[in-house]
C-alpha positions as a printed Julia matrix, in Angstrom:
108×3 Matrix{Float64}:
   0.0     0.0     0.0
   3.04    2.34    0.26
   2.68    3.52    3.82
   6.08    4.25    5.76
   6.89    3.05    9.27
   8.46    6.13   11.52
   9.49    6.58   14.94
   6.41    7.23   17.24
   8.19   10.39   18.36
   7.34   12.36   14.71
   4.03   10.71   14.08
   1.44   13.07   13.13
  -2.27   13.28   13.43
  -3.36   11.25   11.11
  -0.46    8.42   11.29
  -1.54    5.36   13.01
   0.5     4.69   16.27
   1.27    1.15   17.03
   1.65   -0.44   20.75
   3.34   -2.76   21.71
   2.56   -4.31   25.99
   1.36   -0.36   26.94
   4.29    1.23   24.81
   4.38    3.25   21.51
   6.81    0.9    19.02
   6.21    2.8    15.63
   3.94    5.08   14.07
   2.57    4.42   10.13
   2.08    6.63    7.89
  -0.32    6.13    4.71
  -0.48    7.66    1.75
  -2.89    9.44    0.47
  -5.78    7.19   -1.55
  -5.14    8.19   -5.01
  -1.27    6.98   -4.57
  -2.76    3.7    -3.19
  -4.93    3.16   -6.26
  -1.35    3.81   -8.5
   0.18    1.05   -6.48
  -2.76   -1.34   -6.88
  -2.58   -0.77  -10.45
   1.24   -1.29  -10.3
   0.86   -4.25   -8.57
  -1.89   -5.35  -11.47
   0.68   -5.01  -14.4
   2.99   -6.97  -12.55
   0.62   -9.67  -11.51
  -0.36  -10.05  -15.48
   2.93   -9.59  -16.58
   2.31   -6.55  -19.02
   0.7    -3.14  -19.24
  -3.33   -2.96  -18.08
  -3.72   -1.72  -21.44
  -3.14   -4.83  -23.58
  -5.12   -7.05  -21.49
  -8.09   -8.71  -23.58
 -11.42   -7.82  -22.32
 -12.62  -10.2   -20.32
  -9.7    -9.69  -17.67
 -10.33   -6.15  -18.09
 -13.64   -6.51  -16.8
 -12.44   -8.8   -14.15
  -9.74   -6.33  -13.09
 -12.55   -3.64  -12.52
 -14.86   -5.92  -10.5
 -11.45   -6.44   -8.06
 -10.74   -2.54   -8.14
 -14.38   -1.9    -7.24
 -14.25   -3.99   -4.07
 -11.71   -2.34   -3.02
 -13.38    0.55   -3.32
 -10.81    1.93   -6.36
 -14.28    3.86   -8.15
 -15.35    5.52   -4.35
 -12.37    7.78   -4.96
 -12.35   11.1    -6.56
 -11.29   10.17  -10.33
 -11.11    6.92   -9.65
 -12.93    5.86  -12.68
 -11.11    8.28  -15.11
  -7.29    6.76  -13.57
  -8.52    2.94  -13.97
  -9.64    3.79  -17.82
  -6.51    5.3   -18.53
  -4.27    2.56  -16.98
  -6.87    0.18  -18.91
  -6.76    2.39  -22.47
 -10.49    2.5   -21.72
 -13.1     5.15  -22.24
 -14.58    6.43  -18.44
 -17.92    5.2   -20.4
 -16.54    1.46  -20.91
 -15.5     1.6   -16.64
 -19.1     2.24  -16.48
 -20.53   -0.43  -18.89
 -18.62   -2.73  -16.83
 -20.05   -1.95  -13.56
 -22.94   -1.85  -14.63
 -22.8    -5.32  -15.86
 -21.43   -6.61  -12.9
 -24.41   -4.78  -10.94
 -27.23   -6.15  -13.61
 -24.96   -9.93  -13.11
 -25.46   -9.72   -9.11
 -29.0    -8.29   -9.2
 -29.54  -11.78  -11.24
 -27.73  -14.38   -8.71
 -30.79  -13.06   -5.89
């Protein structure tokens, strides 16, 4: 996820502080969202061995059901960084949620 461990001593407000038996051990701090969702999709090329871009559709569309539970479209231009790392339009993203949604909406 690309968060960085520090000393507890220059932790600030929003780094999580770790204890350890009563004691402050280490202090994490996260990045923001956005440079999460780059390292998921980092992560993505190297799991399929080559750019987003040139994957066939199929694992396209199962890449964006993965992204969207975990929560990759809830941030802001989530949809428009996933279509560009896919060479997707913003309205494909969308044609493939909404699958997925009209494919759950059938298993009830």
């Amino acid at each position: 996820m690309g968060g960085r461990m520090l000393d507890p001593e220059h932790a600030e407000p929003d780094d999580v502080v770790l204890s350890w038996e009563g004691r402050e051990v280490v202090a994490v701090r996260l990045p923001r969202l956005s440079a999460s969702l780059d390292h998921i999709l980092a992560e993505l090329e190297r799991r399929h061995g080559m750019p987003l871009a040139r994957l066939d559709r199929r694992t396209k569309q199962a890449v964006v059901r993965s992204l969207e539970e975990r929560g990759a479209f809830a941030l802001r231009r989530g949809v428009e960084t996933v279509a560009a790392a896919l060479g997707v339009s913003r309205f494909t993203i969308y044609n493939y949620l909404n699958r997925q949604n009209t494919d759950r909406s059938g298993e009830l």
